[in-house]
C-alpha positions in Angstrom: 0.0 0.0 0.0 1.9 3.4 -0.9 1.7 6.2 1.2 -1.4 7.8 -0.6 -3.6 5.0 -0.2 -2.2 4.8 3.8 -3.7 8.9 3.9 -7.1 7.8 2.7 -7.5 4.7 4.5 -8.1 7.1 7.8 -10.5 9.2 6.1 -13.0 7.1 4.8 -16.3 5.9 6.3 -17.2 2.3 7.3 -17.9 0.1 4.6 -16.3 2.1 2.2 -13.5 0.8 0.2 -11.2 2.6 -1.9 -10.8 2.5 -5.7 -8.0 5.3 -6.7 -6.1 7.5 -5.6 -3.2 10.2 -6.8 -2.5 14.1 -6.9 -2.4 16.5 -9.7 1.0 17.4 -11.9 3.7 19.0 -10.0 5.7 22.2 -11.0 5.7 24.8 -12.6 2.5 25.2 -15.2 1.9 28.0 -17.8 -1.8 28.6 -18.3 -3.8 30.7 -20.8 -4.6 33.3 -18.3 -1.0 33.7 -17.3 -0.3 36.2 -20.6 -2.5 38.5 -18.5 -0.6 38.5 -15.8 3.1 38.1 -17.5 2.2 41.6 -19.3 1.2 43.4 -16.2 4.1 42.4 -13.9 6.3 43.4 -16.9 4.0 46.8 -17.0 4.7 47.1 -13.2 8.1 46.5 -13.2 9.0 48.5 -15.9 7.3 51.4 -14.5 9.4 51.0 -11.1 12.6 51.3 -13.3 11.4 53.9 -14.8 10.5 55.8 -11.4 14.3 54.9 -10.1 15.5 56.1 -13.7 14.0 59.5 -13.8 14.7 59.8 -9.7 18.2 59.3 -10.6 18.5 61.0 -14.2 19.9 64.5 -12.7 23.1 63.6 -12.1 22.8 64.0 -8.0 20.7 61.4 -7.1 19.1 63.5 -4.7 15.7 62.7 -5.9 13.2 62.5 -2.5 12.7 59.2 -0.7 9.3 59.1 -2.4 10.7 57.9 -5.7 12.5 55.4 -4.5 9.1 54.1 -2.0 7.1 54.4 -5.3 10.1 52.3 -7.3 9.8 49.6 -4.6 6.3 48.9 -4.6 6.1 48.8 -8.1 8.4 45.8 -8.6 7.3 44.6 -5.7 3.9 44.6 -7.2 5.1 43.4 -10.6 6.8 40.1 -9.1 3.9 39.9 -7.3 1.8 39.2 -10.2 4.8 37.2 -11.9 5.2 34.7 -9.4 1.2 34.7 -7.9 0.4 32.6 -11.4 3.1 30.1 -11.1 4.2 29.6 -7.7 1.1 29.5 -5.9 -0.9 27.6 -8.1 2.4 24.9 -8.3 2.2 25.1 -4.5 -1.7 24.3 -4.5 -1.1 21.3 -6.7 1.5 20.2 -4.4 -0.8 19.8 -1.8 -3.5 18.6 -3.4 -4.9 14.8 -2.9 -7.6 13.1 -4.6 -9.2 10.1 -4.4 -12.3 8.0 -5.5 -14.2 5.9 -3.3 -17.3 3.5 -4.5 -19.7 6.0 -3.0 -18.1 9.3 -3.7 -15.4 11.7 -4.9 -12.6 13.3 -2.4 -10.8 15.9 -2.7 -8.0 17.3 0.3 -6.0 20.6 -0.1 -6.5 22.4 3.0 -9.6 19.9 4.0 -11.1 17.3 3.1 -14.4 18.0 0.5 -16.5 14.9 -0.6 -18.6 15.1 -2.9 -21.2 11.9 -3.7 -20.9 10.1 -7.3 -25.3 10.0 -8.0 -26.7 8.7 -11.0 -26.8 12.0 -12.4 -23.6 12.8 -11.8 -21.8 14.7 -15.0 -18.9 12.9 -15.9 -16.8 14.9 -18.1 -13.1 15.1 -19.9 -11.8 18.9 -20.1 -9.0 18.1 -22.9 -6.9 21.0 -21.9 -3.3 20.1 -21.2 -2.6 18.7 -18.7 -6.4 17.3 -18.8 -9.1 17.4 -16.4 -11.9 15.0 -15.1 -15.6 16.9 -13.7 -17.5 15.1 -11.9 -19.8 17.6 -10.1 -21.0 21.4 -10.6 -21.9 24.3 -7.8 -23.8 27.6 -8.3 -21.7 30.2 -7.7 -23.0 33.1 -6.5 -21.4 36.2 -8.1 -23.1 39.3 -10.0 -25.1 36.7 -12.0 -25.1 32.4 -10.8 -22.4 30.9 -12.5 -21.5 27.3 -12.6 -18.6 26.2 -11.3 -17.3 22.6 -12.2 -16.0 20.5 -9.4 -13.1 18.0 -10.4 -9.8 16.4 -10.6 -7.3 18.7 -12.2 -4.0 18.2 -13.9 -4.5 14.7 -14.4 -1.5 12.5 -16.4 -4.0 9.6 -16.7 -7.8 10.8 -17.3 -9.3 8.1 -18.7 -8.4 6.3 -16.1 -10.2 8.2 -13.8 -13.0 9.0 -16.1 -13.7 5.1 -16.5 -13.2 4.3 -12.4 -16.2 6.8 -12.0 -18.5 6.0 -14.9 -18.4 2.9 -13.3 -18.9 4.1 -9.5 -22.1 5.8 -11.4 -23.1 3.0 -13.4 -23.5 1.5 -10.2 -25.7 3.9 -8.9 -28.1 3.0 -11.9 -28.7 -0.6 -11.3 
């Protein structure tokens, strides 16, 4: 039994039995939304170096402490955006367990959420790379309801997982 299976075996309920288990991709990802973010840490940084430039362009340096504050929180702000996209979502993967059970779906980050495979459960492949299996959906309540889809994310194997819960929901049919 390897040391995943040994974390779930505490957290499921009598009579429940456990079918897989494994964690998303590790390291560092690139994702769509991450140009957005790229340009305006570049934008923020870039305007810091500027601030330092034209604090410093006289000659004397003598430029008020306010420059300088103003410089600093600017790339500050740009790394900031830089490194949110990356490091934190790599550190969110890297603590992120998942596991399928024959009655429901687990997921543990910073707690354990379960979420029950039904008959009516949507079962779904998101083909973006690295893929991603959705098993469940939750209104979201924003300006207008949106649907938020509840899943297993950067997956290596998905069919693998896809096929372990059809089958937990096939079994829900008979």
């Amino acid at each position: 039994m390897n040391a995943d299976a040994k974390f779930w075996e505490e957290m499921l309920e009598d009579g429940e039995s456990l079918l897989w288990c494994g964690r998303p991709q590790t390291g560092i990802r690139f994702k769509p939304s991450g140009w957005m973010r790229l340009a305006l840490g570049g934008a923020f940084i870039g305007l810091g170096l500027a601030v330092v430039w034209l604090g410093t362009s006289d000659g004397q340096s003598t430029s008020p402490w306010a420059f300088y504050a103003l410089a600093g929180l600017l790339v500050l702000g740009g790394l900031y955006w830089l490194a949110l996209d990356w490091f934190v979502d790599a550190a969110l993967r890297r603590r992120t367990r998942y596991a399928i059970t024959d009655e429901r779906a687990l997921i543990y980050r910073f707690g354990l959420q379960s979420y029950a495979i039904r008959a009516d459960s949507p079962l779904e492949i998101w083909s973006r790379d690295p893929a991603s299996v959705i098993f469940a959906q939750s209104e979201v309540q924003t300006r207008t309801t949106t649907i938020a889809k509840i899943g297993f994310h950067a997956l290596e194997k998905p069919d693998a997982v896809l096929e372990i819960l059809t089958g937990v929901r096939d079994s829900r049919l008979s």
